[in-house]
C-alpha positions as CSV (number, residue, x, y, z in Angstrom):
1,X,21.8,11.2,3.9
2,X,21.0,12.3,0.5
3,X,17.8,11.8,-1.2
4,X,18.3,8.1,-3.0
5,X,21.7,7.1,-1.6
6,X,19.7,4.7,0.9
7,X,21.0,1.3,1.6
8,X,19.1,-1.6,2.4
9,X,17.5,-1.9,5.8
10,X,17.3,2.3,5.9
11,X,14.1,3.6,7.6
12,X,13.4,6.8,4.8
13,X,10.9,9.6,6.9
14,X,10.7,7.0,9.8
15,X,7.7,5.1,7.3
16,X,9.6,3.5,4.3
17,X,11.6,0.2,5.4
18,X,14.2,-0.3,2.3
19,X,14.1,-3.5,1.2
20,X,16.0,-3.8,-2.4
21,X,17.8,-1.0,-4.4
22,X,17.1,-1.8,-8.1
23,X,19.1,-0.8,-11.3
24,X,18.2,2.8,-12.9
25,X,14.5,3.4,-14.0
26,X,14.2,5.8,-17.0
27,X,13.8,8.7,-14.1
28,X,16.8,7.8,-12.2
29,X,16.9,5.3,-8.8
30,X,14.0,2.8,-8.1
31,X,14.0,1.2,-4.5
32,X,11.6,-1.2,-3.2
33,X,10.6,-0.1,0.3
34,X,7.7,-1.2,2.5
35,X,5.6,1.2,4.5
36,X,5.4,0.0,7.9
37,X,2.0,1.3,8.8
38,X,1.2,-0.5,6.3
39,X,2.6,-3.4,6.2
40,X,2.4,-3.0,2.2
41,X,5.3,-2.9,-0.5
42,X,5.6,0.1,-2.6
43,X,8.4,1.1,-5.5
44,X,9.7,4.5,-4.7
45,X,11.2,6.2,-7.7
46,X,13.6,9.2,-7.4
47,X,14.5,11.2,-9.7
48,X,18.0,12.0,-11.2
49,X,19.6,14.9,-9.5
50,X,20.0,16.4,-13.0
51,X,16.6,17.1,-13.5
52,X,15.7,19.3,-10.3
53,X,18.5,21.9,-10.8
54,X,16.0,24.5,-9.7
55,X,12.8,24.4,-7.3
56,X,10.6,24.9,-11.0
57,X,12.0,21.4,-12.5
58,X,10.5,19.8,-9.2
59,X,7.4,21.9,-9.5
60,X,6.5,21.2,-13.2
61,X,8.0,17.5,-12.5
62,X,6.1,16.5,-9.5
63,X,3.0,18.2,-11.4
64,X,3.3,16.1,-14.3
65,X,3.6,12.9,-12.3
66,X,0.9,13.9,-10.1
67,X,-1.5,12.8,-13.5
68,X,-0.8,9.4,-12.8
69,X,-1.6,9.4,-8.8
70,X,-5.2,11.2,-10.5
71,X,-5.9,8.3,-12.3
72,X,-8.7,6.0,-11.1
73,X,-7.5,2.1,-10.1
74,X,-7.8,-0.5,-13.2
75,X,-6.1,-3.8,-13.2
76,X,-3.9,-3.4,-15.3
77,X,-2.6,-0.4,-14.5
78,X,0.1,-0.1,-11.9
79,X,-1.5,2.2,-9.0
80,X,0.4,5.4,-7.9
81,X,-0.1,6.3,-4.5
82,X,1.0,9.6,-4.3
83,X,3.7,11.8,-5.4
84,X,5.7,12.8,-2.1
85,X,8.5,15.4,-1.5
86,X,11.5,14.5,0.8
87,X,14.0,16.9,1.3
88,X,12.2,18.9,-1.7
89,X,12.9,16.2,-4.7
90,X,9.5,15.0,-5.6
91,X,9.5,11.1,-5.1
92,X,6.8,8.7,-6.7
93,X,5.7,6.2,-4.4
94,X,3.9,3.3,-6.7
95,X,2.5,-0.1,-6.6
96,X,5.1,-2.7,-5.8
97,X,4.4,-5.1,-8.4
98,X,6.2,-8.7,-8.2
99,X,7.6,-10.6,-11.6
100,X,9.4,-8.2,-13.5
101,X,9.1,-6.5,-16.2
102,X,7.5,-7.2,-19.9
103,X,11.5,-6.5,-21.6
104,X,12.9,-8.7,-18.8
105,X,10.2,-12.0,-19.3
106,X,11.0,-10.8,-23.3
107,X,14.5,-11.0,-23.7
108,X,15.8,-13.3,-25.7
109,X,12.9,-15.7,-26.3
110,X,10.6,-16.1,-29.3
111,X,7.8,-18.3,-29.0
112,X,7.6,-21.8,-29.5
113,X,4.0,-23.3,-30.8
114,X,0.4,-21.8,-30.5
115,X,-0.2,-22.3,-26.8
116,X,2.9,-19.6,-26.6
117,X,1.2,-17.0,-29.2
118,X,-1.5,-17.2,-27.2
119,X,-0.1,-15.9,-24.0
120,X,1.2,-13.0,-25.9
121,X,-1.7,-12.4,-27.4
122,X,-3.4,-12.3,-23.9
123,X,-0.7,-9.8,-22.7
124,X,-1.4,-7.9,-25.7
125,X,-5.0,-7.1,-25.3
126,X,-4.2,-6.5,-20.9
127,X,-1.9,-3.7,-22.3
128,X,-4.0,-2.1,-24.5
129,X,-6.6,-2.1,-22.0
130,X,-4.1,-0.5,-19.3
131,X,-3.7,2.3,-22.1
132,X,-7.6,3.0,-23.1
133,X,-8.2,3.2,-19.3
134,X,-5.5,6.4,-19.4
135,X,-6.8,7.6,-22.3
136,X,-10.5,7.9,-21.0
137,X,-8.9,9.6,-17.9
138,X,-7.5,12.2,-20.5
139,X,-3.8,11.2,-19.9
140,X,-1.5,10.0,-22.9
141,X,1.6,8.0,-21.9
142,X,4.0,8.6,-24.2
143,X,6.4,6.2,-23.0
144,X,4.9,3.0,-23.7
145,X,7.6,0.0,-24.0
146,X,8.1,-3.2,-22.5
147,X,10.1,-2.1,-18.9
148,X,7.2,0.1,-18.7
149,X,4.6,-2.8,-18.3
150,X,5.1,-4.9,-15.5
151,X,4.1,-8.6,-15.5
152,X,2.4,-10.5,-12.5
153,X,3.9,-13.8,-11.7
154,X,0.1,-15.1,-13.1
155,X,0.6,-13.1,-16.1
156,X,-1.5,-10.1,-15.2
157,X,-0.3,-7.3,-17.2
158,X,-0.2,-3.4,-15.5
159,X,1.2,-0.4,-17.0
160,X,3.6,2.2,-15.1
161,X,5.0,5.3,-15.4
162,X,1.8,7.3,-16.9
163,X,3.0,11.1,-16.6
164,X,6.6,10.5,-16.1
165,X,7.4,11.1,-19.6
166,X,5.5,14.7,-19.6
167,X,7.7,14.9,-16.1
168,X,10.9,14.5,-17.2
169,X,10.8,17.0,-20.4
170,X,8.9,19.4,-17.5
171,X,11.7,19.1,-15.3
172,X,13.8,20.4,-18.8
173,X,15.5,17.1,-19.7
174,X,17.1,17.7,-23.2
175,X,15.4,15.8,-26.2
176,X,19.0,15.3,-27.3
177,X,20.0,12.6,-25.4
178,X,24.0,12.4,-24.6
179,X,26.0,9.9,-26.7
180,X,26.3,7.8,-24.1
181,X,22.6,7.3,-23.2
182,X,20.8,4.0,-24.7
183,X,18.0,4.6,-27.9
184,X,16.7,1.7,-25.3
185,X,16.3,4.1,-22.6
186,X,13.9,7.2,-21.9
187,X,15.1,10.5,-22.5
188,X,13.5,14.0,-22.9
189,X,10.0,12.5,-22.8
190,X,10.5,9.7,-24.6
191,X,12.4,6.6,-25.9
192,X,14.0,6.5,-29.3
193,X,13.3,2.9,-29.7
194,X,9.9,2.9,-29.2
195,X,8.8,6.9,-30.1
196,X,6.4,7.4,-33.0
197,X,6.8,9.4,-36.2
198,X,5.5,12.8,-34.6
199,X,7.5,11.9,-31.4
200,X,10.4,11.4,-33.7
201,X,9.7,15.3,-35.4
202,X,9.2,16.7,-31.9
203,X,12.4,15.9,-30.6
204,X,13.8,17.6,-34.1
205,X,11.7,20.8,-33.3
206,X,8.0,20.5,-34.7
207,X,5.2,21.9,-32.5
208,X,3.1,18.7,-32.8
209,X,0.6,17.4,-30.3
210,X,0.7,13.5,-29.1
211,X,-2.4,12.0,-29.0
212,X,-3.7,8.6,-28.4
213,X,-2.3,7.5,-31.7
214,X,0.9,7.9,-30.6
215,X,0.4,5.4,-27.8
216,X,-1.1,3.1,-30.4
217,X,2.4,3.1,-32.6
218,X,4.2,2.1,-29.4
219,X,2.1,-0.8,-28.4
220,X,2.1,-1.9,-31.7
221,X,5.9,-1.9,-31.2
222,X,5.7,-3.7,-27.9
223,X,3.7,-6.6,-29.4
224,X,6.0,-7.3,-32.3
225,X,8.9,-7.3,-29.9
226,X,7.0,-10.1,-28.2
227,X,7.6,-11.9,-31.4
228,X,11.0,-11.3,-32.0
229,X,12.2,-11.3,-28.7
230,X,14.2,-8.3,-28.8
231,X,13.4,-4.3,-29.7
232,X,12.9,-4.4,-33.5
233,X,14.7,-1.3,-34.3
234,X,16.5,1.1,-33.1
235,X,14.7,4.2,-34.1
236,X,10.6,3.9,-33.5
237,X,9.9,5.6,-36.7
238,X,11.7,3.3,-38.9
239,X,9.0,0.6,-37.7
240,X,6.7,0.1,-40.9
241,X,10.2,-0.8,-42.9
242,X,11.6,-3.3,-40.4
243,X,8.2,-4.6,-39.5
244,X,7.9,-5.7,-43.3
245,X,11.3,-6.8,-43.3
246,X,10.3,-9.4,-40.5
247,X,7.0,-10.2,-41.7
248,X,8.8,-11.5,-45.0
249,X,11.6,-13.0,-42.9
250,X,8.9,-15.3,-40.8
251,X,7.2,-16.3,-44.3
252,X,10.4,-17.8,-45.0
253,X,10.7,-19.4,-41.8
254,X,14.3,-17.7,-41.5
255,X,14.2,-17.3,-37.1
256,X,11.3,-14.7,-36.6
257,X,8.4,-16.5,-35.0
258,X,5.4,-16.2,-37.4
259,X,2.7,-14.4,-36.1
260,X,-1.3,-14.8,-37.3
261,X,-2.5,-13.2,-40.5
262,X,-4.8,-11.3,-38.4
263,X,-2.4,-9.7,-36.0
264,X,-0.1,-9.1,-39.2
265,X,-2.6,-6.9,-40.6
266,X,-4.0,-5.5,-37.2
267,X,-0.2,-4.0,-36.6
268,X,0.6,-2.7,-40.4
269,X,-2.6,0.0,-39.6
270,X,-0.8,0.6,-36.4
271,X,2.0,1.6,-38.2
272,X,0.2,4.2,-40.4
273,X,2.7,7.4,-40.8
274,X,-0.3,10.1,-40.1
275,X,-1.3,9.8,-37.1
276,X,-4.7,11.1,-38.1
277,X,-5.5,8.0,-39.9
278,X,-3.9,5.8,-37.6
279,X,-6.4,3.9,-35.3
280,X,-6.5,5.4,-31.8
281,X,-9.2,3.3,-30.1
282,X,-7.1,0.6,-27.6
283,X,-9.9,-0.7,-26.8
284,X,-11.3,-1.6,-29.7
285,X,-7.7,-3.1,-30.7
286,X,-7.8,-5.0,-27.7
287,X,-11.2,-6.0,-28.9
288,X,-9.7,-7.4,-32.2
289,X,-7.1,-9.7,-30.7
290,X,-9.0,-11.2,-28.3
291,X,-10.5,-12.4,-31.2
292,X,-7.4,-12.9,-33.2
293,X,-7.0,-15.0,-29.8
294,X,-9.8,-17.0,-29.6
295,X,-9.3,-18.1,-33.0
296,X,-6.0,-19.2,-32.5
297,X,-7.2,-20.9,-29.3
298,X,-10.0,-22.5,-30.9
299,X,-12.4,-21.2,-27.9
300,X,-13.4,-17.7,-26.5
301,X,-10.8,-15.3,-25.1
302,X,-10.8,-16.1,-21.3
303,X,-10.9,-12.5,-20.0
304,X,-13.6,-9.9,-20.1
305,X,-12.7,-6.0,-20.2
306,X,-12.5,-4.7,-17.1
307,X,-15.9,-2.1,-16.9
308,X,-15.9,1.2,-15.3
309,X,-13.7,3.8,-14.4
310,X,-15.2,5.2,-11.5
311,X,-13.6,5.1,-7.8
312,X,-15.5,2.4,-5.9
313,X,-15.4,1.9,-2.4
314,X,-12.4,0.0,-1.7
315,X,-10.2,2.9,-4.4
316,X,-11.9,5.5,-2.6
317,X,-10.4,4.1,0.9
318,X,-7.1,4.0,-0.6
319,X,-7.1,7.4,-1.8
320,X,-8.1,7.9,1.9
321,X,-5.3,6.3,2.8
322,X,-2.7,8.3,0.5
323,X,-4.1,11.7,1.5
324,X,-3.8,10.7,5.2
325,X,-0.4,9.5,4.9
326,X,0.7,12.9,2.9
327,X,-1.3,14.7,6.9
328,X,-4.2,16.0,4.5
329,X,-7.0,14.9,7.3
330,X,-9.6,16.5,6.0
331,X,-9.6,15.7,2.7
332,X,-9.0,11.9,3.8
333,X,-12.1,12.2,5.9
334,X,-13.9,13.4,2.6
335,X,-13.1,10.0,0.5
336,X,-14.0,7.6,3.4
337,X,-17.9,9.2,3.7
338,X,-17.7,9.0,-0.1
339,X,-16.8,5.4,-0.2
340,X,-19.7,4.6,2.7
341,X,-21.8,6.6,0.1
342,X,-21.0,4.1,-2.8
343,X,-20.8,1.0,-0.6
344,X,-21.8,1.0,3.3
345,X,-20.5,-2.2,3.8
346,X,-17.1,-2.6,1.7
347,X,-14.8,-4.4,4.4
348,X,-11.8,-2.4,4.0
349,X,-13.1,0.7,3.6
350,X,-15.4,0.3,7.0
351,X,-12.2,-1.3,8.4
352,X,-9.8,1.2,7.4
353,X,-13.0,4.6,8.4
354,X,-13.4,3.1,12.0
355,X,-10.1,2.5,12.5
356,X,-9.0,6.1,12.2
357,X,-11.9,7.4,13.9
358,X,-10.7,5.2,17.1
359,X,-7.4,5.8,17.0
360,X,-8.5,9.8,17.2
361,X,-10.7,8.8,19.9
362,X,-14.4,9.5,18.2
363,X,-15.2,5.8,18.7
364,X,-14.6,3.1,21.1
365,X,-12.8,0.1,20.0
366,X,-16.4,-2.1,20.5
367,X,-18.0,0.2,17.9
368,X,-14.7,-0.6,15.2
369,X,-15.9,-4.4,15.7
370,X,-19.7,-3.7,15.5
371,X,-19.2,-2.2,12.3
372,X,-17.6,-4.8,11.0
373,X,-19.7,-7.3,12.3
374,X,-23.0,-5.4,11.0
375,X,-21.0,-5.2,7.6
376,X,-20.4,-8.9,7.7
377,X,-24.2,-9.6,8.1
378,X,-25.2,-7.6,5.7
379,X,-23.2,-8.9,3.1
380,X,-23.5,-12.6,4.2
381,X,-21.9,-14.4,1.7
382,X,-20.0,-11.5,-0.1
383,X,-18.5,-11.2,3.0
384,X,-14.2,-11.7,2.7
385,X,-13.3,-9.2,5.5
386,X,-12.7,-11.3,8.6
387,X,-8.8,-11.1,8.4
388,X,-9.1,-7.0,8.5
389,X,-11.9,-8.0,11.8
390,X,-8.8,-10.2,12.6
391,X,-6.7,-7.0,12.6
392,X,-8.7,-4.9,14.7
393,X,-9.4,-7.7,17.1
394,X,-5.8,-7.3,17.8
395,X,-5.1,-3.8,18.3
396,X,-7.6,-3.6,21.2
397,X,-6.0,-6.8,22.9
398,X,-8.5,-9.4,21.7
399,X,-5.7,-12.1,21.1
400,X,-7.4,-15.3,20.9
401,X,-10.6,-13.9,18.4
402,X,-7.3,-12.7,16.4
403,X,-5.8,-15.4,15.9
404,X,-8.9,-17.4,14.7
405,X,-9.5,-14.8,12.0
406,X,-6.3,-14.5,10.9
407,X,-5.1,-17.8,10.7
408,X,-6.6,-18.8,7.3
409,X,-6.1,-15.3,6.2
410,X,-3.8,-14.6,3.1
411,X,0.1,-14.0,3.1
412,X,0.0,-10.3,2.5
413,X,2.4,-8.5,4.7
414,X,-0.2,-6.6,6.7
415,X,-1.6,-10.3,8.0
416,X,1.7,-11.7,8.3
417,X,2.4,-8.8,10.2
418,X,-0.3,-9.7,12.4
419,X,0.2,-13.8,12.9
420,X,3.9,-12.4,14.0
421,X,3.0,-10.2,16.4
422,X,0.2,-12.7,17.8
423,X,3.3,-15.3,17.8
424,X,5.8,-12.5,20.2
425,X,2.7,-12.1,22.6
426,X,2.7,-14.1,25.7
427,X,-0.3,-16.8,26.4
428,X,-3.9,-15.0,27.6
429,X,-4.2,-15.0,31.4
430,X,-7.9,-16.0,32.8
431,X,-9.3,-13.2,33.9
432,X,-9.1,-12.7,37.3
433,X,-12.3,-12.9,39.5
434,X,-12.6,-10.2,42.4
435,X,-13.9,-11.7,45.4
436,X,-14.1,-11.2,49.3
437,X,-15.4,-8.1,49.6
438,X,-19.1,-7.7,50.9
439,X,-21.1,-5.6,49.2
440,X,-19.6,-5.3,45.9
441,X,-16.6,-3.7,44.4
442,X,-16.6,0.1,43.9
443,X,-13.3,0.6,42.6
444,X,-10.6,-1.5,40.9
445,X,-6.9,-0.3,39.7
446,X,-4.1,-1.9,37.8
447,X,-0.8,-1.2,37.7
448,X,0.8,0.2,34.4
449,X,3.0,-3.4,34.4
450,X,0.0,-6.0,34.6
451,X,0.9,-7.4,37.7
452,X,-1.0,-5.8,40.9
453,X,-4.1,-4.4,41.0
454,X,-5.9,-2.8,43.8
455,X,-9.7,-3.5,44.6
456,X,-12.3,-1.6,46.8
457,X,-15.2,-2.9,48.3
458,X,-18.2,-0.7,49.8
459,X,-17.7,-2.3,53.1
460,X,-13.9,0.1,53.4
461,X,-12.0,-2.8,52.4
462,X,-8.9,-2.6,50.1
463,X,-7.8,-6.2,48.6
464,X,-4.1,-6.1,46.8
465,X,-4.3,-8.9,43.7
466,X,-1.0,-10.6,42.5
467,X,-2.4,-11.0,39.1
468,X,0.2,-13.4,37.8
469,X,-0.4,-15.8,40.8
470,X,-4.3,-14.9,40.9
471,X,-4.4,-14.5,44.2
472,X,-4.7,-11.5,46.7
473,X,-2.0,-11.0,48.7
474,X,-3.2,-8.3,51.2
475,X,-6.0,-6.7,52.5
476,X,-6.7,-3.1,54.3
477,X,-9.5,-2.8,56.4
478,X,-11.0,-1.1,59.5
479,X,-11.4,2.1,58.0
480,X,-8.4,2.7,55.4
481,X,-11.3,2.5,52.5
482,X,-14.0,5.4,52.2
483,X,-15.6,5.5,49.6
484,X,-18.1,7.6,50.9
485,X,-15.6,10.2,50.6
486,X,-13.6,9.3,46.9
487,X,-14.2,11.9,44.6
488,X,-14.0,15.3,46.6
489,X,-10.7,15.8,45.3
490,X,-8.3,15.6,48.4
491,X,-4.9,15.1,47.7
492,X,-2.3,12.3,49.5
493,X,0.5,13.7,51.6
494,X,3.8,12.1,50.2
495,X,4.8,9.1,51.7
496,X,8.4,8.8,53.3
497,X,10.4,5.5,53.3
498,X,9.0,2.2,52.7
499,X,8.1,0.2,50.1
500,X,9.8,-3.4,48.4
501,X,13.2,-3.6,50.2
502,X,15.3,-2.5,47.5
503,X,13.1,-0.6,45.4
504,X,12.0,3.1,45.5
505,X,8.5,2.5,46.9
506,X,5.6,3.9,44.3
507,X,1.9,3.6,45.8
508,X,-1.3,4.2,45.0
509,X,-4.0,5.9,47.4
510,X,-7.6,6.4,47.5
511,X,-8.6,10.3,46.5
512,X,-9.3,10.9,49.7
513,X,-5.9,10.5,51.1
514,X,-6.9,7.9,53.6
515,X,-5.1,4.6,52.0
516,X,-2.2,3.6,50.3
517,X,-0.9,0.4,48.6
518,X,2.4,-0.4,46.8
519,X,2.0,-0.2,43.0
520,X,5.8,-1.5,41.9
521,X,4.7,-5.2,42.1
522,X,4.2,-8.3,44.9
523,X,6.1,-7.0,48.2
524,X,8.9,-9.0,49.8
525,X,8.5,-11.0,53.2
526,X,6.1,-9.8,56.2
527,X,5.3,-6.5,54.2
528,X,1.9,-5.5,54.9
529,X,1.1,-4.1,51.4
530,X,-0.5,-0.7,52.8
531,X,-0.5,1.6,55.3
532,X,-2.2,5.0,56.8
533,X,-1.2,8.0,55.0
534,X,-2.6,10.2,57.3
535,X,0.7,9.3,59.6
536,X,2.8,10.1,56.8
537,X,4.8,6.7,56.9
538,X,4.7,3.1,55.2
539,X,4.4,0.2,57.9
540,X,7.2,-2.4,57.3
């Protein structure tokens, strides 16, 4: 099927589960699909067949939206995961991010009282600090609008679709959009509604850089849509005139919501013509209405700026992740020993290092819990990792330690993934104790079904256990066991005939070719379980 005609319940590059096909992004088809190794949500976006007409557009496209996959983790920035080719269209594979969009929660409503203005205000300042975050990573949006900032259902603010703007005029989208493309919608880099004064002369022509100024127009035009519930115009440049226009219209108490003095005056420098003189610093905007927040509040602005930039432990182990998912091993490798360089004992990233390293067969499956034990004592209380102990626990079979450590664990797919597959699996069986055999046991064998296993004592005897039942059902002796002899390497003779009435008879013989047992499950009535292969035949 071609790329982005996939329906719900679709399995894209046997990983991607589709889940929801959403209305057109800016870049062409968005669909919500989960990755089932996983067990996390993602929003894949795929761009419009129009702008990969030759290999370069996806080249310079999947280029310019790699910028955004570059960009370190911040909370209020939607995370990409990678940018992904299938069937040569570069896809973006993002942060799934439930409760819509900023345009969505805006439409139509203006708000109501200061406990209202307030909220804004709060979103405000979380999207300004989404864009300084870019900015100190070097990368300019140029696309900032409200269905580009999506909106927790706790009101956590994140940014999207860094790069995709740059990827889209790459890719050779026209800057003329067709007359039947919305001034509401991106096109050729940008979105009329929403694009600055130097954006605006661009599109005509003009050889003019975009700098972080140009971001700060745009926000400015995202927080006085807040106001008025609606875009404000339908041209961004035009924004100073219709931004006085509403200011005297809210004096007048004529349906625009009124916004504080301070804010007022914070947005009319925003919307200074030269970008040069136009404040560029988001985060010392976002600075300036937290406190425009605090006063309408009457107490401190709840939230403090989130510090850093640098990959810690637990980005670094996702980047791991990504790289490993895209088969770049060694460069995966590379992030995990960075993260246990930063942080030794982050949970997920010692989780997510030992787990690969087992499933490759470097490490046992007792040294994946060890390390997450030993990380667990050394953080004592900072300790929240015993759901992802809960996880390994139950990929080596340890059901019941599983299901204590995941039962208070949160709803995330990936530990309701686990609860569910604890749920399918049938109760433990008590281990089975191997008795009757004098001596000691030297050798024990289970069949591939769980169900009959073979043990053999130093005294020659062979003991056949119904491990359902917990019983043995048969025993060889007198000779048939040698294990004097196991290990030279002899092979068994094939045996003719025999076996469970019924059933083609599979068994299972010491190395030295002197014993044989069935191995396709309890035998019916009178059968003796074993027999001498020497003689080439199966008693009945």
């Amino acid at each position: 099927m071609a790329v982005g005609n996939w329906r719900r319940g679709e399995i894209v590059l046997g990983r991607y589960e589709v889940l929801d096909v959403l209305d057109n992004g800016g870049m062409g088809l968005v669909f919500r699909v989960r990755h089932r190794d996983w067990q996390t949500d993602l929003a894949l976006k795929v761009p419009r067949p129009e702008l990969l007409r030759v290999p370069a557009d996806g080249d310079a496209f999947a280029a310019e939206a790699g910028t955004w996959a570059g960009l370190d983790p911040h909370p209020h920035v939607v995370n990409c995961v990678y940018v992904r080719r299938i069937d040569g269209s570069p896809c973006v594979f993002a942060e799934w991010v439930d409760g819509g969009n900023l345009a969505e929660r805006m439409r139509g409503h203006r708000p109501q009282g200061g406990g209202e203005t307030a909220r804004l205000l709060d979103l405000a300042v979380q999207i300004a600090w989404g864009i300084a975050h870019a900015h100190r990573g070097g990368v300019v949006h140029q696309d900032i609008k409200p269905a580009n900032v999506m909106v927790t259902g706790d009101g956590i603010a994140k940014v999207s679709d860094f790069g995709l703007a740059n990827a889209r005029a790459a890719a050779g989208e026209s800057a003329v959009a067709p007359p039947e493309v919305s001034l509401f919608a991106g096109y050729g880099g940008m979105t009329p509604a929403y694009c600055s004064p130097e954006q605006a002369e661009a599109r005509a022509g003009a050889r003019l850089p975009m700098t972080r100024a140009t971001d700060v127009w745009s926000w400015a035009l995202c927080v006085l849509e807040m106001f008025t519930g609606g875009p404000p115009c339908r041209l961004g440049q035009s924004a100073p005139e219709v931004f006085e226009v509403l200011v005297e219209a809210a004096s007048r108490r004529s349906g625009v919501a009124a916004m504080p003095r301070a804010l007022v005056d914070l947005l009319r420098r925003c919307f200074t013509l030269d970008p040069a003189a136009r404040p560029h610093d988001l985060d010392g905007l976002a600075a300036e209405v937290a406190a425009i927040h605090a006063d309408t509040v009457g107490e401190p602005y709840p939230r403090a700026r989130p510090a850093g930039t640098r990959l810690l432990a637990d980005g670094l182990s996702n980047r791991a992740l990504s790289l490993l998912d895209l088969g770049r091993e060694e460069e995966a490798e590379l992030m995990w020993r960075e993260a246990a360089g930063v942080d030794p004992h982050h949970p997920s990233a010692v989780h997510n290092w030992a787990l690969y390293r087992w499933r490759r067969g470097r490490i046992g499956d007792t040294e994946v819990v060890s390390a997450l034990r030993a990380a667990r004592t050394v953080r004592g209380g900072r300790w929240d990792g015993d759901p992802l102990l809960g996880l390994a626990q139950l990929e080596r079979g340890a059901d019941d330690e599983a299901r204590a450590l995941l039962a208070d664990a949160p709803g995330t797919p990936e530990f309701e993934a686990g609860r569910r597959e604890l749920a399918r699996r049938p109760a433990a069986v008590a281990p089975l104790r191997v008795s009757g055999h004098r001596g000691g046991v030297s050798a024990l064998a289970v069949d591939g079904a769980g169900t009959v296993a073979l043990s053999g004592g130093a005294e020659g005897c062979v003991r056949v256990w119904d491990l359902p039942g917990g019983r043995c059902r048969h025993e060889l002796s007198g000779g048939a066991w040698r294990p004097d002899r196991v290990g030279r390497g002899e092979r068994a003779r094939p045996v003719r005939g025999g076996g469970t009435p019924g059933r083609a008879g599979r068994v299972v013989g010491s190395r030295d070719g002197d014993a044989a047992v069935p191995a396709d499950g309890p035998s019916g009535p009178g059968h003796r379980g074993g027999g001498d292969l020497p003689g080439g035949v199966l008693p009945r």
